[in-house]
C-alpha positions as CSV (number, residue, x, y, z in Angstrom):
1,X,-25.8,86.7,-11.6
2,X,-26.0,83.0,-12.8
3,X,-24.5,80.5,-10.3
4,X,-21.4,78.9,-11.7
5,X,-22.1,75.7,-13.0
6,X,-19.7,73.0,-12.5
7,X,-17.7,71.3,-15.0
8,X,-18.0,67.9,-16.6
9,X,-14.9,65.4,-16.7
10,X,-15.4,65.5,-20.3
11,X,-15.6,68.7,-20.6
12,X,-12.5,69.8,-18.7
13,X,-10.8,66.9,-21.1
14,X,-12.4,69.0,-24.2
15,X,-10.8,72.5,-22.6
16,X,-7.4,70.9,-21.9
17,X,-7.4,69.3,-26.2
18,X,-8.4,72.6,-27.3
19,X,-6.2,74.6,-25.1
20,X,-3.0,71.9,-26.0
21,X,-3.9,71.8,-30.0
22,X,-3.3,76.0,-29.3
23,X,-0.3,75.7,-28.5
24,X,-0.1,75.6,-24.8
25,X,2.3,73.3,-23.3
26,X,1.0,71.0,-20.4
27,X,3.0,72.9,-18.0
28,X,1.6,76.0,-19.6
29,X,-1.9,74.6,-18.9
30,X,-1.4,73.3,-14.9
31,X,0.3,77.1,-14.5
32,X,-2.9,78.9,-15.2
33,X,-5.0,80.3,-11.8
34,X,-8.2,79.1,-13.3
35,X,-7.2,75.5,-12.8
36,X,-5.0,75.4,-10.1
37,X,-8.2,76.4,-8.7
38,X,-10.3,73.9,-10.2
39,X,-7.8,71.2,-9.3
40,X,-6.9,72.3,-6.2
41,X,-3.5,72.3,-4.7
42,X,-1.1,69.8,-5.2
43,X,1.7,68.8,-2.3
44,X,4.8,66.8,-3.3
45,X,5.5,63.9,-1.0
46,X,8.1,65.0,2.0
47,X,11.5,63.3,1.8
48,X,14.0,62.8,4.7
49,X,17.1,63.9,4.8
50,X,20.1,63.0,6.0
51,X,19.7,64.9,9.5
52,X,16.3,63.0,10.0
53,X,17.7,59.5,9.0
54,X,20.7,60.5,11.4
55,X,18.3,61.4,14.3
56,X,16.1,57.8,13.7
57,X,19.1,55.9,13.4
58,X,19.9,57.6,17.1
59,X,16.5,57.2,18.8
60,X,17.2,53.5,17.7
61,X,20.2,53.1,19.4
62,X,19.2,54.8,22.7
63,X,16.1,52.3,22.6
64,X,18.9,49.2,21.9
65,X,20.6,50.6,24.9
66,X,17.5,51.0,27.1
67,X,16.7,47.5,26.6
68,X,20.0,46.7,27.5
69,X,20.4,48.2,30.8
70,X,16.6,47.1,32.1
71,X,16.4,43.4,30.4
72,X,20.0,42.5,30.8
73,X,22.5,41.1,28.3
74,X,22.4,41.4,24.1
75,X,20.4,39.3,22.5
76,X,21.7,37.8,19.5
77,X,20.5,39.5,17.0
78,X,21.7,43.2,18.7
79,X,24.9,41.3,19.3
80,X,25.5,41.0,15.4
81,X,24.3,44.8,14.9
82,X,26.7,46.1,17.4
83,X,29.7,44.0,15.5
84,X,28.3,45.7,12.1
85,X,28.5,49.3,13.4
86,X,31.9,48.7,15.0
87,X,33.1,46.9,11.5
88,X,33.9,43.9,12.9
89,X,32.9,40.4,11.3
90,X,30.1,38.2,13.0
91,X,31.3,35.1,12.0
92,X,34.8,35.9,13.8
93,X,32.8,36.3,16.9
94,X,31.1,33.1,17.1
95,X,32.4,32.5,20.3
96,X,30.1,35.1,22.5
97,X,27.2,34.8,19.8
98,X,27.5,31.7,21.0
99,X,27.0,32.5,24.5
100,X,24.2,34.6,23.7
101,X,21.7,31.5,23.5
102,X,22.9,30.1,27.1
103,X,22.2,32.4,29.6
104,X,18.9,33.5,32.0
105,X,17.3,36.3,30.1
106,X,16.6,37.7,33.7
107,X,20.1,37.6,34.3
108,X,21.3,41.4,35.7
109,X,24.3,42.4,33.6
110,X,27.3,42.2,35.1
111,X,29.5,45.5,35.6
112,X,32.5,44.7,33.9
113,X,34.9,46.3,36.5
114,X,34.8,42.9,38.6
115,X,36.6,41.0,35.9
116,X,38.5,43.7,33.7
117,X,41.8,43.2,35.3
118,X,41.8,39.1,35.7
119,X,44.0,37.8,33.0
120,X,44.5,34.3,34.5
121,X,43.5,31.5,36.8
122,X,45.6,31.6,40.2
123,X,47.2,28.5,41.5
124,X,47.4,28.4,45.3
125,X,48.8,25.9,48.1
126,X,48.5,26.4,52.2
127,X,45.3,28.9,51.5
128,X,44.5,30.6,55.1
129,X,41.0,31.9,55.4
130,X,41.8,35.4,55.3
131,X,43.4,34.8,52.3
132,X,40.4,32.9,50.6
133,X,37.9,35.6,52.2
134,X,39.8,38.7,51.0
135,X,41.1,37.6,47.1
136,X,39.2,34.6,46.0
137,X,35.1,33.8,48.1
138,X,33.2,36.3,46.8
139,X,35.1,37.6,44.0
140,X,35.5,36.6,39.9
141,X,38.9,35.5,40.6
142,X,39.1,31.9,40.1
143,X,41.8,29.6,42.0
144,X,43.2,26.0,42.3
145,X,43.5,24.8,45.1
146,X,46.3,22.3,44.4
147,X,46.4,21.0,47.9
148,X,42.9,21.5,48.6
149,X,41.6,18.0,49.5
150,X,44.2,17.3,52.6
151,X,43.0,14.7,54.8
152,X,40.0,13.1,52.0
153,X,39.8,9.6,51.2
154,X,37.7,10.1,48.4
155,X,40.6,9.6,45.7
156,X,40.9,5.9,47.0
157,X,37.4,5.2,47.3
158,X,35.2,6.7,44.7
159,X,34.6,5.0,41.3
160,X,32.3,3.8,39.4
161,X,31.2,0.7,41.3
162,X,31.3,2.7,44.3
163,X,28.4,5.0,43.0
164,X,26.5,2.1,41.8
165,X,26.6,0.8,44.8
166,X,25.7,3.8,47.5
167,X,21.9,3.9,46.4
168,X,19.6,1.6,47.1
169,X,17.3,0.5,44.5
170,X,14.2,2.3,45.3
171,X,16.6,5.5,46.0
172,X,14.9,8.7,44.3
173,X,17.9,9.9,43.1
174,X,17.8,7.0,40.4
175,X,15.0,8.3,38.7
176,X,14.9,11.7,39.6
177,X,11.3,11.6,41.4
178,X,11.9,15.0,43.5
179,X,12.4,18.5,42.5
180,X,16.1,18.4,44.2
181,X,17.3,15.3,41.9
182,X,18.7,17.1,39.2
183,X,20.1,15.0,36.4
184,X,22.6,16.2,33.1
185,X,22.6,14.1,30.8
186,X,24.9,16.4,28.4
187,X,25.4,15.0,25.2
188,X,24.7,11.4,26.2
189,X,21.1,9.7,25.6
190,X,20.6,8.6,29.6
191,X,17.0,9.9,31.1
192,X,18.7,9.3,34.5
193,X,20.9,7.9,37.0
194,X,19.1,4.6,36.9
195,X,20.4,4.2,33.2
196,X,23.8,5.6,33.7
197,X,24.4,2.4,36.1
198,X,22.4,0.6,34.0
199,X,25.0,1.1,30.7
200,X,27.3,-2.3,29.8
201,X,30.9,-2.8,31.1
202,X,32.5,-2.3,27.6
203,X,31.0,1.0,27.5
204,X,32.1,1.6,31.3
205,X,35.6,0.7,31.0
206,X,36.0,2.9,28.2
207,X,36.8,0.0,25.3
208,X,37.7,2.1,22.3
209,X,34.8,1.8,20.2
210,X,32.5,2.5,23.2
211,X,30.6,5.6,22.6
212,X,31.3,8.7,24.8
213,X,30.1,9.6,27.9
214,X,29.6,12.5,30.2
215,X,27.0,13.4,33.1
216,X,26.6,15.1,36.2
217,X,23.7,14.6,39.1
218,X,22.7,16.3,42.3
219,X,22.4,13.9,45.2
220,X,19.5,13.7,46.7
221,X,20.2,10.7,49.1
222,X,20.3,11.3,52.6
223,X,21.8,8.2,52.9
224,X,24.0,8.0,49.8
225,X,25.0,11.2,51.1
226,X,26.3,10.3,54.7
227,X,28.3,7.5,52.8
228,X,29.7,10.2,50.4
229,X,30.8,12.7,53.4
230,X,33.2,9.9,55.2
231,X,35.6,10.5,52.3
232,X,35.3,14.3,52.3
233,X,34.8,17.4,54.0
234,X,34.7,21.2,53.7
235,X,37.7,22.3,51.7
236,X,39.9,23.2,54.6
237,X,40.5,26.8,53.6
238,X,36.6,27.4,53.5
239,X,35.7,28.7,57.2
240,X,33.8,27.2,59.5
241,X,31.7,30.9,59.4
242,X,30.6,30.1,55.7
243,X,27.8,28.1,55.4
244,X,28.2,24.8,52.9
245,X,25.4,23.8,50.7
246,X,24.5,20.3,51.9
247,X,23.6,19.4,48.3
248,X,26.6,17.1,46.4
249,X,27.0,17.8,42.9
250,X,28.7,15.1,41.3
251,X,30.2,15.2,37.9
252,X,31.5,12.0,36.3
253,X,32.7,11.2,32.2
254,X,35.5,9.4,30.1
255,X,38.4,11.0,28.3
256,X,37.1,13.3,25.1
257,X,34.3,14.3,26.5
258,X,32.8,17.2,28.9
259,X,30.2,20.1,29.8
260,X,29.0,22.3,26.7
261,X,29.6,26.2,27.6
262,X,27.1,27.1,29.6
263,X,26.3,29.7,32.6
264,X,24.7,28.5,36.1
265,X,21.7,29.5,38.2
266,X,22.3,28.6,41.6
267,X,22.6,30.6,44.7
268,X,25.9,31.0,45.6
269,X,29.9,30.7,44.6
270,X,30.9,26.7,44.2
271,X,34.2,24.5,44.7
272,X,34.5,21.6,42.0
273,X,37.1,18.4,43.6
274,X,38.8,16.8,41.0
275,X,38.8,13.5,42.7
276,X,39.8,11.2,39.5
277,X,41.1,12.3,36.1
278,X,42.0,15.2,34.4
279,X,39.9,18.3,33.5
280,X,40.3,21.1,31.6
281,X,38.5,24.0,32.1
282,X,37.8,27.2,29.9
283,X,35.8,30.5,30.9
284,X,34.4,32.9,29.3
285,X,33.2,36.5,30.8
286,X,29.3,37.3,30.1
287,X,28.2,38.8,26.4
288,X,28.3,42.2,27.9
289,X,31.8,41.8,29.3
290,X,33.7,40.6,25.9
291,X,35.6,43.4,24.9
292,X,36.2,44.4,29.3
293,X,37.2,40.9,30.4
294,X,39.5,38.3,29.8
295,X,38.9,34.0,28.5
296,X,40.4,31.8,31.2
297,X,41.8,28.6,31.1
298,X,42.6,26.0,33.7
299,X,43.9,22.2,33.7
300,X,42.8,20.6,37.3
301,X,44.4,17.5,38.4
302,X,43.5,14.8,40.7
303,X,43.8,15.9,44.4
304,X,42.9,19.3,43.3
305,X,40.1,22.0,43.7
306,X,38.7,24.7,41.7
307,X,36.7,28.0,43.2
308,X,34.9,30.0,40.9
309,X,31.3,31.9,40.7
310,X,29.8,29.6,37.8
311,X,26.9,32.4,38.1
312,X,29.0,34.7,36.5
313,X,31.2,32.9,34.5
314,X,30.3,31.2,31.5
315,X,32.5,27.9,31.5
316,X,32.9,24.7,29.4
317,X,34.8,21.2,30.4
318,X,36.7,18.6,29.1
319,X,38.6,15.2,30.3
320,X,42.2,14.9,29.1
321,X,44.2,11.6,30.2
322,X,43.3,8.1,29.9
323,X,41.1,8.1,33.2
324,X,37.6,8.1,34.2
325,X,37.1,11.6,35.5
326,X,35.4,12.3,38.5
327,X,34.3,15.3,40.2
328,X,32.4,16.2,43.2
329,X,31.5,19.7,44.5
330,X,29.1,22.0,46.4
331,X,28.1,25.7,47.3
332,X,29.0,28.0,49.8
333,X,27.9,31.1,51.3
């Protein structure tokens, strides 16, 4: 028997015309054994249905919420996915998509239960130590001390000559030359202490078409530093047993103006003074806490202090009054 001989293109075209001008429909013609054999077989393309779509939209998830518990809090972008599947309006939550931007994206999520029942910002006077150990040291209840700086001189004695005048003019915390002089220069243009002292008196005195200032420093000055610490002391309801940070933190700004929300990265819980002026404070729990945990507000007044763990809250500032506002604070352990 003769070997089959293959088939042209042409010719297979020539079969199909003959086999169509017959009468054969093109259906007819693809139905035939004979060339489903010479074509081979043909596979329609798979679809997914709704139970596979369901199941990828799930292993996506599960991988959102991987991420979440080994990286830490939403980014912004899972942030606005997690308002879409819940129906809820981004642009309504501008306030922790804010957030999102500001934090350490090292930072451990918190667990929500250390803030879900604080609704408000206690107000205390005569604070023991037990009392301060047990409700307020190392928990995210914030308090205000209102009689916190008994026995300081510091309300009569610090300004802004007095700072200008503590540092000696070679003083590294002027220019920030060591890895412990931090500067903030906020919204303001200064590069450092140097040109905060440096600004003019209108500016100073807060004339009113003097442009706005707020900043905050870590002092660096051993000397500065024993000056500073003969108008203050530890907090009298911090024990002697907890171990103060010997770094001052020093905050100072005019009326209108005030720290951005942001979220700190130091080691331990911190006391703020408010030595001159008015602040008003407002806190916010971490992205992951928003729908667990309350926003806080607080106005501190002179002769006042305010405990909080700025690790954990997210917090913003801002001077009221007529005043120069001034602020000095420090850690504890």
């Amino acid at each position: 028997m003769a070997a089959a001989r293959k088939l042209s293109r042409d010719e297979v075209a020539e079969l199909v015309a003959l086999a169509l001008r017959s009468g054969l429909s093109e259906r007819d013609i693809a139905g035939l054994a004979s060339v489903q054999k010479l074509l081979g077989p043909c596979r329609s393309p798979r679809r997914r249905g709704p139970a596979a779509l369901f199941l990828l939209l799930l292993l996506l998830l599960l991988l959102l919420l991987l991420l979440l518990l080994l990286c830490g809090p939403l980014p912004l972008p899972a942030l606005r996915l997690w308002f879409w599947l819940r129906g809820v309006p981004a642009h309504r939550q501008m306030c922790v998509l804010g957030l999102a931007d500001l934090h350490n994206p090292f930072r451990r999520p918190l667990d929500c239960r250390v803030c879900h029942n604080i609704t408000g910002v206690d107000r205390r006077s005569n604070l023991s130590h037990e009392e301060f150990l047990r409700a307020y040291a190392y928990s995210m209840q914030p308090v205000v001390v209102e009689d916190g700086q008994r026995n300081w001189s510091a309300r009569d004695v610090f300004s802004f000559e007095f700072f200008t005048q503590i540092y000696d003019n070679d003083s590294r915390a002027l220019d920030n030359s060591g890895s412990e002089c931090q500067f903030f220069p906020y919204d303001t243009e200064f590069l450092n202490l140097g040109d905060v002292f440096s600004m003019e008196a209108g500016r100073v005195g807060m004339h009113s078409n003097a442009k706005p200032w707020y900043i905050g420093w870590s002092n660096c000055d051993s000397s500065a530093a024993s000056i500073l610490r003969q108008h203050y002391k530890r907090p009298y309801f911090i024990p002697a047993i907890s171990e103060s940070s010997k770094m001052d933190w020093i905050f100072m700004g005019v009326p209108g103006h005030g720290a951005h929300m942001h979220i700190d990265d130091v080691d331990n819980p911190s006391w703020q003074a408010q030595i001159r002026g008015i602040k008003h404070w407002k806190l916010e729990p971490p992205a992951e806490c928003y729908y667990e945990c309350s926003s806080l507000e607080a106005v501190v007044y002179p002769g006042q202090i305010i405990v909080l763990d700025t690790n954990k809250w997210f917090h913003e500032t801002h001077i009221l009054g007529e005043e120069l506002s001034i602020t000095i604070g420090s850690e504890y352990d």
